[in-house]
FIBA-549822 format. One line per 3 residues: number of its first residue (from 1); for each residue x, y, z of N, C-alpha, C. Coordinates in pm, 1 decimal. Each point is the difference from the previous one (the first is absolute). Example, Ala and Ser with C-alpha at 12.3 -4.5 7.8 and 13.67 -1.06 7.14 Angstrom:
1> 1319.0 -569.0 780.0 -89.0 119.0 0.0 90.0 120.0 0.0; -35.0 105.0 -72.0 82.0 119.0 6.0 -77.0 109.0 73.0
***
This chain:
1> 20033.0 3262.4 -4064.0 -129.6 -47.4 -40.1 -64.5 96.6 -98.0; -101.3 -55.9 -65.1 -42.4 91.8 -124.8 -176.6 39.1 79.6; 22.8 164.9 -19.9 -140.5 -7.2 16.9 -85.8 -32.8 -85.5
4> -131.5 -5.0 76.9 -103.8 6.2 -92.3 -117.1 94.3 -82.1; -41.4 -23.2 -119.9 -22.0 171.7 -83.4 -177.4 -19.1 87.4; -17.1 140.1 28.6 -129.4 12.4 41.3 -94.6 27.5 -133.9
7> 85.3 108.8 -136.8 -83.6 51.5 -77.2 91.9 -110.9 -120.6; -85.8 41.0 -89.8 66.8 -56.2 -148.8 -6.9 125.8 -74.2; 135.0 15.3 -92.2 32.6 90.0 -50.2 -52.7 37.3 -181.5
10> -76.7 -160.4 30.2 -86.6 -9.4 -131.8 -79.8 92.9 -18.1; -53.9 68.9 -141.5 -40.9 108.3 -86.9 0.3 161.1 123.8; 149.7 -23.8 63.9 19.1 131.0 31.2 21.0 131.0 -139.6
13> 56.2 -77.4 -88.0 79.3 17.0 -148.8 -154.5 101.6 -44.0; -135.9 -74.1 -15.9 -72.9 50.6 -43.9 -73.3 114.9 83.9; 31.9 26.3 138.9 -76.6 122.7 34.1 93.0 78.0 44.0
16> 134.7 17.1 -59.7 98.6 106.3 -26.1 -27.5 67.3 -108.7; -24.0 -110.2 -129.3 -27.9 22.4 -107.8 -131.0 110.0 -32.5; -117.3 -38.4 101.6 -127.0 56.5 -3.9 9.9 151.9 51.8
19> 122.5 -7.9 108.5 20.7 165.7 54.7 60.6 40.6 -72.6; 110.8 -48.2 -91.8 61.2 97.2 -62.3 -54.6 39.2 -190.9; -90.6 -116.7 -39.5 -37.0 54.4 -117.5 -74.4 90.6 -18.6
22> -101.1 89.2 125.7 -106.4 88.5 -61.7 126.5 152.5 2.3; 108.5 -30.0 71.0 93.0 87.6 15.4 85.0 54.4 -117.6; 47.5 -121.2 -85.9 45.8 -77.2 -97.7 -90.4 76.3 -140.6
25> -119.4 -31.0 -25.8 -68.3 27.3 -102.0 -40.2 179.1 30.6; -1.9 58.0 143.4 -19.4 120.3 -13.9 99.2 90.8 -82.2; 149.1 -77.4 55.9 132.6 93.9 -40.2 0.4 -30.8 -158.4
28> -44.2 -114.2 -66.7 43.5 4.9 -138.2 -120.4 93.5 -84.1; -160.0 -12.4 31.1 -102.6 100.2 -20.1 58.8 136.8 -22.8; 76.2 25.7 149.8 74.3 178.9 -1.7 90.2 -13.7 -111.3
31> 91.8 -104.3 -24.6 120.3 69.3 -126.6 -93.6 -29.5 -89.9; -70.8 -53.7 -53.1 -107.0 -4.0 -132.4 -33.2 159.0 4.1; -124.5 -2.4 119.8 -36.1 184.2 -12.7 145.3 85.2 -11.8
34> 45.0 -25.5 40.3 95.6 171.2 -20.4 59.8 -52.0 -153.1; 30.7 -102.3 -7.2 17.8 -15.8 -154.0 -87.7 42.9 -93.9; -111.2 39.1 30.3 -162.2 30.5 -92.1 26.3 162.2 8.9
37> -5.4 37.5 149.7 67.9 153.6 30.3 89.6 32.5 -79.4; 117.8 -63.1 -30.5 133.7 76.9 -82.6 -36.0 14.2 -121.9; -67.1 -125.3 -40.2 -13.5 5.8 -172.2 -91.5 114.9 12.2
40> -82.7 14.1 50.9 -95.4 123.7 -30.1 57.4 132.2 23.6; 89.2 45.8 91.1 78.2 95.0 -2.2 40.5 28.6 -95.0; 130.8 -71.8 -82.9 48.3 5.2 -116.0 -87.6 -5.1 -72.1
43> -121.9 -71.8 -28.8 -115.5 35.9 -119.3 -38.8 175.6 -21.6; -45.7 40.5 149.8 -92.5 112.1 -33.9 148.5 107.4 3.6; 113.9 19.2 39.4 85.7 101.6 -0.5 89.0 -21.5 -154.8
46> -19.7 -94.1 -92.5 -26.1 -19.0 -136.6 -93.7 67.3 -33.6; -151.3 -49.8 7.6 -60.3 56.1 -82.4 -17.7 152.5 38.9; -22.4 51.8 97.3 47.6 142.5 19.1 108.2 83.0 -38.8
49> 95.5 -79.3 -4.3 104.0 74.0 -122.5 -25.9 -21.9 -114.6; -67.1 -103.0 -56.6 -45.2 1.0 -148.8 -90.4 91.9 -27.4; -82.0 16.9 93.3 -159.6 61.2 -15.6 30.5 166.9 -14.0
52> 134.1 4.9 83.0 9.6 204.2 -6.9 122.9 3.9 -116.4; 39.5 -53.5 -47.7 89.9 7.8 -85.9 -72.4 -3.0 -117.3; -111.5 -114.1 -60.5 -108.2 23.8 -115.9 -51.5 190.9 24.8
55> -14.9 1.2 127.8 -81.0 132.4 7.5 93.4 102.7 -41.6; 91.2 -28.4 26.1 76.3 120.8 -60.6 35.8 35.5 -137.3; -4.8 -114.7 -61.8 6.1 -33.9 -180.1 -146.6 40.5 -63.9
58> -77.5 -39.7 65.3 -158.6 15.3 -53.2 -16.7 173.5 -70.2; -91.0 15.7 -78.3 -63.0 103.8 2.8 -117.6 -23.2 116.8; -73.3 -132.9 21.0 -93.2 27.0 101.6 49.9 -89.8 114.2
61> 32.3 114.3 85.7 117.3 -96.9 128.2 -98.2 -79.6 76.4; -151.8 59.8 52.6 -66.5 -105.7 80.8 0.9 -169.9 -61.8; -61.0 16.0 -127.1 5.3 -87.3 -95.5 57.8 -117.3 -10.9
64> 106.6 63.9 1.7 184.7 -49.7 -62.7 7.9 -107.8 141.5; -20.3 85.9 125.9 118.1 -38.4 114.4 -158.6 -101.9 15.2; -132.1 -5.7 7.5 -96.9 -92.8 -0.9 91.4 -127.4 -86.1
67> -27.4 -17.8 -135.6 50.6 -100.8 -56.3 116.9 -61.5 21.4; 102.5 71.5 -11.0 130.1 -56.6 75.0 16.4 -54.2 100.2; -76.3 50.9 119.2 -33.7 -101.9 139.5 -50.2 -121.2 -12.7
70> -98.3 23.0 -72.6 -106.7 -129.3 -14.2 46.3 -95.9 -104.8; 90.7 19.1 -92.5 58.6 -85.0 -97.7 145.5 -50.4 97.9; 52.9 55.4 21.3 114.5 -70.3 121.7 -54.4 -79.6 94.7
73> -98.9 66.4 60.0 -81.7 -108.4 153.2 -55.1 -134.0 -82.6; -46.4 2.1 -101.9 -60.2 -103.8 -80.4 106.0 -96.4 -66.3; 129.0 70.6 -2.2 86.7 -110.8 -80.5 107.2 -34.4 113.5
76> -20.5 43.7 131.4 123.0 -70.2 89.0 -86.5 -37.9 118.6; -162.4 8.4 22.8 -52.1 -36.7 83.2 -134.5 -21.6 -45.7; -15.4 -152.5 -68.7 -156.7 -90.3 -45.4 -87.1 99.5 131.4
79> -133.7 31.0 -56.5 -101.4 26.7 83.4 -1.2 133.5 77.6; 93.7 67.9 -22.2 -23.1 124.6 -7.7 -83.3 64.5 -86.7; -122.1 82.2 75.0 -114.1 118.4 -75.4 -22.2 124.3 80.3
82> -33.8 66.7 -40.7 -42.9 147.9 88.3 -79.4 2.7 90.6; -116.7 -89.9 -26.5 -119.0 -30.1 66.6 11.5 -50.2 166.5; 74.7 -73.9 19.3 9.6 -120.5 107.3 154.0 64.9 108.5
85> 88.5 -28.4 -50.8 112.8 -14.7 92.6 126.9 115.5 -23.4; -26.2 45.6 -167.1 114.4 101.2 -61.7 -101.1 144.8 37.3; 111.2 86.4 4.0 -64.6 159.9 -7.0 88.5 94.1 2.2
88> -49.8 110.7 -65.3 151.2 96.3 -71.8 -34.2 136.9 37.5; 115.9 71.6 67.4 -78.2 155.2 12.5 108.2 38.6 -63.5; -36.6 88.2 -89.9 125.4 105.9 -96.0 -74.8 143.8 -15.4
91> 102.4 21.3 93.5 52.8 193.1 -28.2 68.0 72.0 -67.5; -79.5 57.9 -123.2 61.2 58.4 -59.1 -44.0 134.1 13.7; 129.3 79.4 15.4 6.3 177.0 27.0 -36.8 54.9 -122.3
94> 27.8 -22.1 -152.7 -27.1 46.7 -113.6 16.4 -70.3 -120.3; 30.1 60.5 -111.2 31.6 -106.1 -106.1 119.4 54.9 -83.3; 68.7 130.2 38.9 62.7 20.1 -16.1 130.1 -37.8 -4.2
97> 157.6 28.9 -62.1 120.2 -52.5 34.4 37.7 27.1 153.9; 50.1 -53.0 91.0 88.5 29.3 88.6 -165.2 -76.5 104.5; -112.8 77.5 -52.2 -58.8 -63.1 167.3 -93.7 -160.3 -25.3
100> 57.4 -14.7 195.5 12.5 -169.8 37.7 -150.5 -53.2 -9.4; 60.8 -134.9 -22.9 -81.3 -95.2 -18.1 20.6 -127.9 169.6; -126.1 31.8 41.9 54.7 -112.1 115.1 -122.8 -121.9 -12.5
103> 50.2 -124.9 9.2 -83.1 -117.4 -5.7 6.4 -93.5 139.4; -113.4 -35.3 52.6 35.8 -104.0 95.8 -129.6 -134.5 -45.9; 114.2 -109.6 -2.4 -88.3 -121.4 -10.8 -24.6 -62.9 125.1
106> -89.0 -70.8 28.0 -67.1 -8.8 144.0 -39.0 -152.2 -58.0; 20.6 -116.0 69.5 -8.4 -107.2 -2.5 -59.2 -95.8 150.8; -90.3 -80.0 -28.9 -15.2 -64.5 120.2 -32.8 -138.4 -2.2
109> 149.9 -9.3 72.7 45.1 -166.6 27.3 -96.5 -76.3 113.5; -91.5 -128.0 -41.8 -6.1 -44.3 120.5 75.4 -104.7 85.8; -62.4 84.6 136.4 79.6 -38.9 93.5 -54.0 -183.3 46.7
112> 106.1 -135.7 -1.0 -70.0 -127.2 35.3 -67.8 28.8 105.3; 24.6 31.9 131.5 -17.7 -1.0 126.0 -88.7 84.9 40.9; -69.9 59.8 -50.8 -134.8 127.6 41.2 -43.6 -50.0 114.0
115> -99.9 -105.2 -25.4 -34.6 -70.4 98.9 22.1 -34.4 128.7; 155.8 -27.0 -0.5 80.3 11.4 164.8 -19.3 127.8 119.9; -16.5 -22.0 53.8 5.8 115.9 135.9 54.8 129.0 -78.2
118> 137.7 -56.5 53.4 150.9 78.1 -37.5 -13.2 54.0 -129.3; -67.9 -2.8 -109.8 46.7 13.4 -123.3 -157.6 80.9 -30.9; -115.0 1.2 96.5 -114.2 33.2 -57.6 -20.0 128.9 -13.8
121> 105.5 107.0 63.8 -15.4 105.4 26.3 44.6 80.2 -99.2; -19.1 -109.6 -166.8 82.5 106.0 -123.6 -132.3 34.9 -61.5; -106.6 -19.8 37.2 -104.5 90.4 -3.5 -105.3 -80.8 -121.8
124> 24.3 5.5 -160.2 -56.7 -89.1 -56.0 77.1 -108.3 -57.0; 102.3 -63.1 21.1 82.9 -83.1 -9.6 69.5 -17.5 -90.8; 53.5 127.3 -41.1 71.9 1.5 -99.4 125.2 162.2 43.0
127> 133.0 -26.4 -74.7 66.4 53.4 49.3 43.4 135.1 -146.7; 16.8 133.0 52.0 -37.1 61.1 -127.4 223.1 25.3 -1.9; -7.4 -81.8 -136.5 125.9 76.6 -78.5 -7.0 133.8 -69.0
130> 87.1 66.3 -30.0 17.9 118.3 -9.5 114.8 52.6 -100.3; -37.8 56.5 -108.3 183.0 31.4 -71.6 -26.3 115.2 -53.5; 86.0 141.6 58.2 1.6 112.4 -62.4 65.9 58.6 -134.0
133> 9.2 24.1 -91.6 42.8 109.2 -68.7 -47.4 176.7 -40.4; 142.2 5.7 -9.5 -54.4 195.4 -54.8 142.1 24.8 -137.5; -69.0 78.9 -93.3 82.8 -37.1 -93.7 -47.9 142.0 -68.2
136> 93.3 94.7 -50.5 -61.3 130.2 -109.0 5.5 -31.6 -105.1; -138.7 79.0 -39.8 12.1 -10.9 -160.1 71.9 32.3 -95.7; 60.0 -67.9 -75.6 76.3 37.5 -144.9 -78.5 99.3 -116.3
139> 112.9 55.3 -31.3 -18.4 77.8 -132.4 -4.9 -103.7 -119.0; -120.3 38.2 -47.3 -24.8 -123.9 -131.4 12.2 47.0 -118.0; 78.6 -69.9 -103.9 40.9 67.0 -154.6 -86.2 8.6 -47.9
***
């Protein structure tokens, strides 16, 4: 004999669907962000090697490794400025041949998720990238 159905299995389909999409749209959000994370990695550890390498060519290394940062951040990342989200500390020991030039570009990605519990604790919601160089100065003809 065939039993009989107590439930109907009708729009079970849709509240599987409802548990698993906020799950669904979180995980693709994360590979977007860390995709935003990498490019910015590779942005600022570019322009930090661009930025101490100008400095070392320059007669005026602050100068030099200033423009070179900010002309790289501007041509591989729209909307980069000094003001807001970019910022540069460069140490330079002298201006002499042989002593270093060190640059760090400081970038801050925001983070989608600030807002969440879990995610609120990055303080102003944005995540700071980071790219070092140190580079000596050249003897100039």
């Amino acid at each position: 004999m065939c039993k009989p159905k107590l439930y109907s299995e009708r729009g079970s389909v849709f509240v599987e669907f409802a548990l698993v999409l906020p799950v669904l749209i979180l995980l693709v959000a994360g590979i977007i962000q860390f995709g935003f994370l990498l490019n910015a990695k590779i942005a600022v550890n570019s322009a930090s090697y661009e930025a101490a390498r100008a400095a070392t060519l320059s007669n005026d290394p602050e100068s030099g490794a200033v423009n070179a940062a900010l002309e790289y951040a501007s041509s591989t990342m729209p909307g980069w400025n000094l003001n807001e989200r970019l910022s540069l500390r460069i140490d330079i020991s002298g201006t002499n041949p042989g002593d270093s030039v060190g640059v760090d570009v400081i970038y801050k990605v925001p983070i989608f998720f600030s807002k969440i519990p879990p995610f609120s604790m990055i303080g102003d919601g944005h995540a700071e990238v980071t790219g070092s160089s140190v580079m000596r100065i050249e003897e100039k003809e």
